[in-house]
C-alpha positions as CSV (number, residue, x, y, z in Angstrom):
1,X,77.8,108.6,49.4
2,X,75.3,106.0,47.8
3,X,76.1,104.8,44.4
4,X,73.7,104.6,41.8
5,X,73.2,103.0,38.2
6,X,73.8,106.4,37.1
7,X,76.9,106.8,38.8
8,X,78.2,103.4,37.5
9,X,77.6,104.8,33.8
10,X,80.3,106.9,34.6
11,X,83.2,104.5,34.2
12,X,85.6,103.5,36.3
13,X,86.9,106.3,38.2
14,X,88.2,107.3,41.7
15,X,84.9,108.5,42.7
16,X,83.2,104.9,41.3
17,X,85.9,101.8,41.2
18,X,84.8,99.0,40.1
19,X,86.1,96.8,43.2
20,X,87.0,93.1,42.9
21,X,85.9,91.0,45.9
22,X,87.6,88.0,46.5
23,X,86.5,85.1,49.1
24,X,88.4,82.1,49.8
25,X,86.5,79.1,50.7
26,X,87.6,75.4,51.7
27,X,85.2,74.2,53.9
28,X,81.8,72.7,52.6
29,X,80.8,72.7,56.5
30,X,81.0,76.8,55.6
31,X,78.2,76.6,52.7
32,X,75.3,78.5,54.4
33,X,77.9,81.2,56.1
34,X,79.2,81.6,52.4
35,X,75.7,82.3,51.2
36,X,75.6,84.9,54.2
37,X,78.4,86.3,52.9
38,X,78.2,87.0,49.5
39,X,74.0,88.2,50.2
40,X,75.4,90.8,52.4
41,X,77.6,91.8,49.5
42,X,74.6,91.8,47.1
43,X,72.9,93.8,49.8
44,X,75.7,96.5,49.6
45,X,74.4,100.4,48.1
46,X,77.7,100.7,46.2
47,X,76.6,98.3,43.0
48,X,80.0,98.8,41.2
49,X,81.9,95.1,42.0
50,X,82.5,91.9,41.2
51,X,82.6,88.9,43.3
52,X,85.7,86.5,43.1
53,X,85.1,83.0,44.8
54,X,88.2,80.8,45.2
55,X,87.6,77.5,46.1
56,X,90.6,75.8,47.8
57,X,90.9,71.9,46.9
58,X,87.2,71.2,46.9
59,X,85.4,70.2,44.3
60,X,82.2,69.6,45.7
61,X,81.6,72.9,47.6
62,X,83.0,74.4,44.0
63,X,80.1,73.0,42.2
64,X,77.7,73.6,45.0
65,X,78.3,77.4,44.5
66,X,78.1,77.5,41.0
67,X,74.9,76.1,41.4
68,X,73.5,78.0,43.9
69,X,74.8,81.0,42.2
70,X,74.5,80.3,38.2
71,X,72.1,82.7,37.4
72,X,74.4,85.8,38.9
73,X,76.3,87.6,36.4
74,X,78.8,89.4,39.4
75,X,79.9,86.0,40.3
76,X,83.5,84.3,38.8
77,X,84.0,80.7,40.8
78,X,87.2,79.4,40.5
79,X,89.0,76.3,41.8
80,X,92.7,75.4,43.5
81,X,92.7,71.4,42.4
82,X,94.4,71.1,46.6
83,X,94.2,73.3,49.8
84,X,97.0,75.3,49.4
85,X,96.6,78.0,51.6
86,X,94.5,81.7,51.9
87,X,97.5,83.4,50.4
88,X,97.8,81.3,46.6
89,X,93.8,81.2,46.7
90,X,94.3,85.2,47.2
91,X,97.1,85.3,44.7
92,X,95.0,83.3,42.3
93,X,92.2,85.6,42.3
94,X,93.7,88.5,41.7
95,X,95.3,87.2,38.6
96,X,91.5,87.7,36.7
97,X,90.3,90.8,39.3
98,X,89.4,93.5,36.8
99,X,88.7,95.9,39.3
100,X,91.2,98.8,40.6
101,X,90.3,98.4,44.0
102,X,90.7,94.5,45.2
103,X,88.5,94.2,48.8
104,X,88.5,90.3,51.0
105,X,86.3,90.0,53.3
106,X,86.4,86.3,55.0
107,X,83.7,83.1,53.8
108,X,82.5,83.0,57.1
109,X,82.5,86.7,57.2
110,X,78.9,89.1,56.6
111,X,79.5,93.0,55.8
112,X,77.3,95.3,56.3
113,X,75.2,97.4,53.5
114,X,77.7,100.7,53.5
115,X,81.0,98.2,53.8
116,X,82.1,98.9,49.4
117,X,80.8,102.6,50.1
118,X,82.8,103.2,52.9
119,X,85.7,101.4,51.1
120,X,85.7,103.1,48.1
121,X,84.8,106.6,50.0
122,X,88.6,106.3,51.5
123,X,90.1,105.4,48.7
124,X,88.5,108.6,46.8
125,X,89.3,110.7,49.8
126,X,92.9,109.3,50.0
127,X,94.7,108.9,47.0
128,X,98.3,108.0,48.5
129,X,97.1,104.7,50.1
130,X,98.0,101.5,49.0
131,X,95.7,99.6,51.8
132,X,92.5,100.0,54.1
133,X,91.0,97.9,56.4
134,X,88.5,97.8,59.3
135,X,86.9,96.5,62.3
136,X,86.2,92.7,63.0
137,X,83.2,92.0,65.4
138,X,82.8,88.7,67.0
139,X,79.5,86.9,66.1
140,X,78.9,84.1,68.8
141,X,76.9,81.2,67.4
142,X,75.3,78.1,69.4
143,X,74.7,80.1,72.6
144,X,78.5,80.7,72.8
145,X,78.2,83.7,74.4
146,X,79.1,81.7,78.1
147,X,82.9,81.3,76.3
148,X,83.3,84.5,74.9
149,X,87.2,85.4,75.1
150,X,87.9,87.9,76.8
151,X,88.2,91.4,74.6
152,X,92.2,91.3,74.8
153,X,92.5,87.6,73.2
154,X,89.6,88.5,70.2
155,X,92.6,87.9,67.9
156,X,92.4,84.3,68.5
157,X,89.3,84.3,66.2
158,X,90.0,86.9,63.6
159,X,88.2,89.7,65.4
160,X,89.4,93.0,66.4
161,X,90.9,93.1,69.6
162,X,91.6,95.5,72.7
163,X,94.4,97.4,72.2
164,X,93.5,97.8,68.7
165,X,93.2,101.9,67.7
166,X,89.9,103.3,68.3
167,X,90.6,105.8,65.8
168,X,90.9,105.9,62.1
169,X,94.9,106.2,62.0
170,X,98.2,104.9,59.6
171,X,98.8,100.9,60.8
172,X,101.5,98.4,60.3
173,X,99.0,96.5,59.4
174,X,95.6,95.2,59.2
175,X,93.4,92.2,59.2
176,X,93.0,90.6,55.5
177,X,89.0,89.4,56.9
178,X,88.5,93.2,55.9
179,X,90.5,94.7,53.8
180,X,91.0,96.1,50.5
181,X,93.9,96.9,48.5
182,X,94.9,99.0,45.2
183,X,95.2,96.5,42.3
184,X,98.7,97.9,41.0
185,X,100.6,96.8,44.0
186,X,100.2,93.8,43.7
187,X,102.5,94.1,40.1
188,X,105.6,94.3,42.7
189,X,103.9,92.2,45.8
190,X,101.6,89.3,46.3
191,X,100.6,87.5,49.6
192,X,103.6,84.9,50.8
193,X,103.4,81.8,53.1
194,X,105.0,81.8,56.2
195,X,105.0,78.0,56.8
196,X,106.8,75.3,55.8
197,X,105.5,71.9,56.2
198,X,108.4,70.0,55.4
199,X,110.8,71.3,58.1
200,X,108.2,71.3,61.0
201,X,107.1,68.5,63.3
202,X,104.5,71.4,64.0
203,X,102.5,72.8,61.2
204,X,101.5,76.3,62.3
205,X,98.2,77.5,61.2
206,X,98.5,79.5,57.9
207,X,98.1,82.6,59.3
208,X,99.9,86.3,59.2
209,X,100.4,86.6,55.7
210,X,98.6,89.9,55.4
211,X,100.7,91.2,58.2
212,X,103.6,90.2,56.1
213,X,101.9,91.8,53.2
214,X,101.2,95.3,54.9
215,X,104.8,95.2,56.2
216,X,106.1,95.2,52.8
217,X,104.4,97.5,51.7
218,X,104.9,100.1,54.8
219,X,108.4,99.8,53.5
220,X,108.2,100.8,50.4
221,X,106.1,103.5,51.1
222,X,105.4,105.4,54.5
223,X,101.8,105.9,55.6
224,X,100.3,103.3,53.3
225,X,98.6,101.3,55.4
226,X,95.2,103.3,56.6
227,X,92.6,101.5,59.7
228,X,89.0,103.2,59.5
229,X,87.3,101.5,62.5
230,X,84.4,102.5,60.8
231,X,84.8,100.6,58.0
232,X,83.1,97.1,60.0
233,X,82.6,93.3,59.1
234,X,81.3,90.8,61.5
235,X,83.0,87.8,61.7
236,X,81.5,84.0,62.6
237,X,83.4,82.3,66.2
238,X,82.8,78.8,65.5
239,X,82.5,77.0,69.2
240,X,85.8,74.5,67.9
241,X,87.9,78.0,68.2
242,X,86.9,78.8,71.5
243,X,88.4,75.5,72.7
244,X,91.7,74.8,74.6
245,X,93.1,72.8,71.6
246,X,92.9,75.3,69.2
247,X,93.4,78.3,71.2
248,X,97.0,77.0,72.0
249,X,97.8,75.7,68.8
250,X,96.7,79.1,67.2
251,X,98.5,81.5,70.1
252,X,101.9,78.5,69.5
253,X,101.5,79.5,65.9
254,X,101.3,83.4,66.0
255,X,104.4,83.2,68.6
256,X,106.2,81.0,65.7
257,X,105.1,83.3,63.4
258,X,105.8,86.7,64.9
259,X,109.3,85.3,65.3
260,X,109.8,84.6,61.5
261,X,108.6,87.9,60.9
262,X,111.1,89.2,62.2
263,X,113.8,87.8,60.6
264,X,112.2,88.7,57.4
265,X,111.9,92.0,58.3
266,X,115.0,92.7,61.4
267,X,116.2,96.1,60.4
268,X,112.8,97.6,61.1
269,X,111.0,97.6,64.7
270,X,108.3,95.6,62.9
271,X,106.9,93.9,66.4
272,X,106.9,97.3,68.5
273,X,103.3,96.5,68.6
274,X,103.7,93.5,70.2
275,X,105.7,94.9,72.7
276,X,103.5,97.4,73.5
277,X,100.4,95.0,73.3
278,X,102.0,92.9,75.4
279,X,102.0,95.6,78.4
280,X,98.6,95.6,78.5
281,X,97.7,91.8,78.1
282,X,99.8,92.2,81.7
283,X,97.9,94.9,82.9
284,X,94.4,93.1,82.3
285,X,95.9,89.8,84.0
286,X,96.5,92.1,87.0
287,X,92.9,93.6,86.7
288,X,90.9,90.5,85.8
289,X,92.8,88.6,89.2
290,X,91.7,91.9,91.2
291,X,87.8,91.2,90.3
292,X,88.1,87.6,90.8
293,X,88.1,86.9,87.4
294,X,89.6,83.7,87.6
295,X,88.8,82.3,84.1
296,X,90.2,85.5,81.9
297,X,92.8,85.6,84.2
298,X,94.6,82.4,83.9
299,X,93.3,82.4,79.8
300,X,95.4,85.2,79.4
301,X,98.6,84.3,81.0
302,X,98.2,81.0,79.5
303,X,97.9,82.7,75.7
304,X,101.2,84.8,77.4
305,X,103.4,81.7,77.9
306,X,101.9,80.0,74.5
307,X,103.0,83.0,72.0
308,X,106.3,82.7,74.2
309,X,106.9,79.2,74.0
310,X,106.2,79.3,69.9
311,X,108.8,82.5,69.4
312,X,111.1,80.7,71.4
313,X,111.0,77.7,69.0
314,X,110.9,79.3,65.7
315,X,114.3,81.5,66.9
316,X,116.0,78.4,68.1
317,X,115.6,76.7,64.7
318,X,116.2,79.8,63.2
319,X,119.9,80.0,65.1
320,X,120.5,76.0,64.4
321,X,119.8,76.9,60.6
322,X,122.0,79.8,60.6
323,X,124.6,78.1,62.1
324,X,124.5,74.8,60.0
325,X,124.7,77.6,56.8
326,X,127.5,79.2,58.0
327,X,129.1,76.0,58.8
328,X,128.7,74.5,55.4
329,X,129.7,77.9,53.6
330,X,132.9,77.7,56.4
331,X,133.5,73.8,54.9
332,X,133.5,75.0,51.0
333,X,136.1,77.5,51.8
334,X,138.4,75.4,53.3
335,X,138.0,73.0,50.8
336,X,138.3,76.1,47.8
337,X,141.9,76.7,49.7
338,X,142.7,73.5,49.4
C-alpha cells in the first residue's frame, strides 16, 4: 500500500489518516540524531502526516530546530519552558495533533520508509484497536559493537528484547519509541508519571509510562493493544548506556517501577510477563555459564538482583506509607469518638 497525492485528496479517512507524529527532544547533544529522525520521516511513502517536535526545557536546541527546519510546512516546534518529563512533552503535543492517528517514534530514533504505511495499514485493517506498536533494533555507534548486551537485557536501551513475541499478536503493552495510538483515547487517558521526586532519595529514570498507558487501556477494553513485529524503528545505543552506572540505575528503576505498577493496577495479573520473562533471563544465565560466557553471565544475574533490589524498595515504602495512612485515619477516629 503506497500512498499517493492522489490518495491524500481523498480526505481523511481510514484508508488515508492523516497521522500526527510527535518527538520529544531534550538534549542538544541529540541535534544531528534528531535531524536523522525526522529525514527518515520525510523519507516515508505514506505523505499524509504532520510532525510534532516537543522540546523539553531547552531553548536553544528549540531554536536550533526551527532553524534548521523553517522552510517545512509539516513541522509544529513547540517548547516545555523546563524538563518535565517524556509523558507532559507527549501530553503537550497531543493537545494541537490534528491527526486521528497519533504515532512517537523516539529523537534518537530513525524509521524506515514503509514505518506510516505499515502503521496506518493496521489501523485500516483493524478497526477495534486503540494501539500499535513495533519492533526496536539496536543501532551500535562508536564501534560499540565489543559491549553489545546481550539479546535478553536489550530493554536496558529501549530496544526489543528476547522474549519479546515473534509474532504479530494482542500485548499488554508496547514500547512508546514506536508506537501509535487513536486520537480519541486520549479524551479519557493521557500518559502519567510514575516518579516522584520529592519523596525519593533515588530519582528513578522516567520511564514505564507507556506500559502504564497500555495497561489502562487493556482494561477498558480487551484486545486493544496490537504488536506487529513488522512494523520496525531502529533505535541509537549511546556508549554512556552500555555502562555499569547506568545499567544499574536503569534495571533499580524498572524494579521500582514494576512494583508501583502494581499497586496501580493489583486486581489484574498486570506483571505475568515479568514472571514469565524472568524464567528465561534464568535459563540464559544457565546457558551463557555452560559456553563460558562469563561476561553475559554474571551481566544478567547482576540486572536479576538489581530489578530485585529496586521492587523490594519501592514495596517497602509502599507498606510504611500504607501503614502511616492507616494510622493517621486510626488517630482521627479516635479523636471523632472523643
Amino acid at each position: 500500500m503506497t500512498i499517493t497525492e492522489k490518495d491524500i485528496k481523498k480526505g481523511d479517512n481510514l484508508e488515508c489518516p492523516l497521522v500526527s507524529i510527535i518527538i520529544c527532544a531534550f538534549s542538544s547533544k541529540r541535534f544531528d540524531m534528531t535531524v536523522d529522525c525526522i529525514n527518515s520521516i520525510f523519507n516515508n511513502t505514506y505523505k499524509n502526516y504532520e510532525i510534532i517536535l516537543v522540546i523539553d526545557g531547552n531553548e536553544r536546541l528549540k531554536q536550533k530546530i526551527e532553524d534548521r527546519f523553517k522552510d517545512v510546512d509539516e513541522i509544529i516546534v513547540i517548547g516545555n519552558k523546563k524538563d518535565s518529563g517524556p509523558s507532559i512533552a507527549r501530553n503537550h503535543g497531543i493537545e494541537i495533533a490534528n491527526g486521528n492517528i497519533i504515532a512517537f517514534i523516539d529523537d534518537d530514533a530513525v524509521a524506515p520508509n514503509d514505518w506510516l504505511e505499515r502503521i496506518a495499514k493496521n489501523f485500516s485493517d483493524n478497526q477495534d484497536i486503540i494501539v500499535i506498536g513495533g519492533r526496536l533494533l539496536p543501532i551500535y555507534n562508536n564501534n560499540n559493537n565489543k559491549y553489545k548486551l546481550p539479546e535478553e537485557l536489550l530493554w536496558i536501551v529501549g530496544c526489543t528484547y528476547n522474549g519479546h513475541p515473534e509474532n504479530k499478536q494482542f500485548m499488554r503493552n508496547v514500547i512508546s519509541a514506536n508506537m501509535a495510538v487513536k486520537k480519541d483515547i486520549f479524551k479519557e487517558i493521557n500518559f502519567e508519571t510514575m516518579h516522584n521526586k520529592k519523596n525519593r532519595f533515588f530519582t528513578p529514570i522516567k520511564q514505564l509510562e507507556d506500559t502504564l498507558f497500555c495497561v489502562r487501556i487493556n482494561n477498558r477494553v480487551h484486545n486493544a493493544v496490537l504488536y506487529d513485529p513488522d512494523i520496525i524503528v531502529h533505535h541509537n545505543v549511546p556508549i554512556e548506556r552500555l555502562r555499569i552506572e547506568y545499567i544499574l540505575k536503569r534495571t533499580f528503576s524498572e524494579g521500582m517501577l514494576k512494583a508501583k505498577l502494581g499497586h496501580i493496577d493489583d486486581k489484574n495479573a498486570v506483571l505475568s510477563y515479568e514472571q514469565s520473562y524472568l524464567n528465561i533471563l534464568l535459563i540464559s544465565i544457565i546457558k551463557n555459564s555452560y559456553r563460558l560466557r562469563i561476561r553475559n553471565s554474571l551481566l544478567l544475574s547482576i540486572v536479576i538482583i538489581s530489578v530485585a533490589m529496586g521492587y523490594i524498595s519501592e514495596t517497602i515504602l509502599f507498606l510504611s506509607q500504607k501503614r502511616r495512612y492507616l494510622s493517621e485515619l486510626n488517630m482521627t477516629g479516635q479523636k471523632g469518638n472523643v
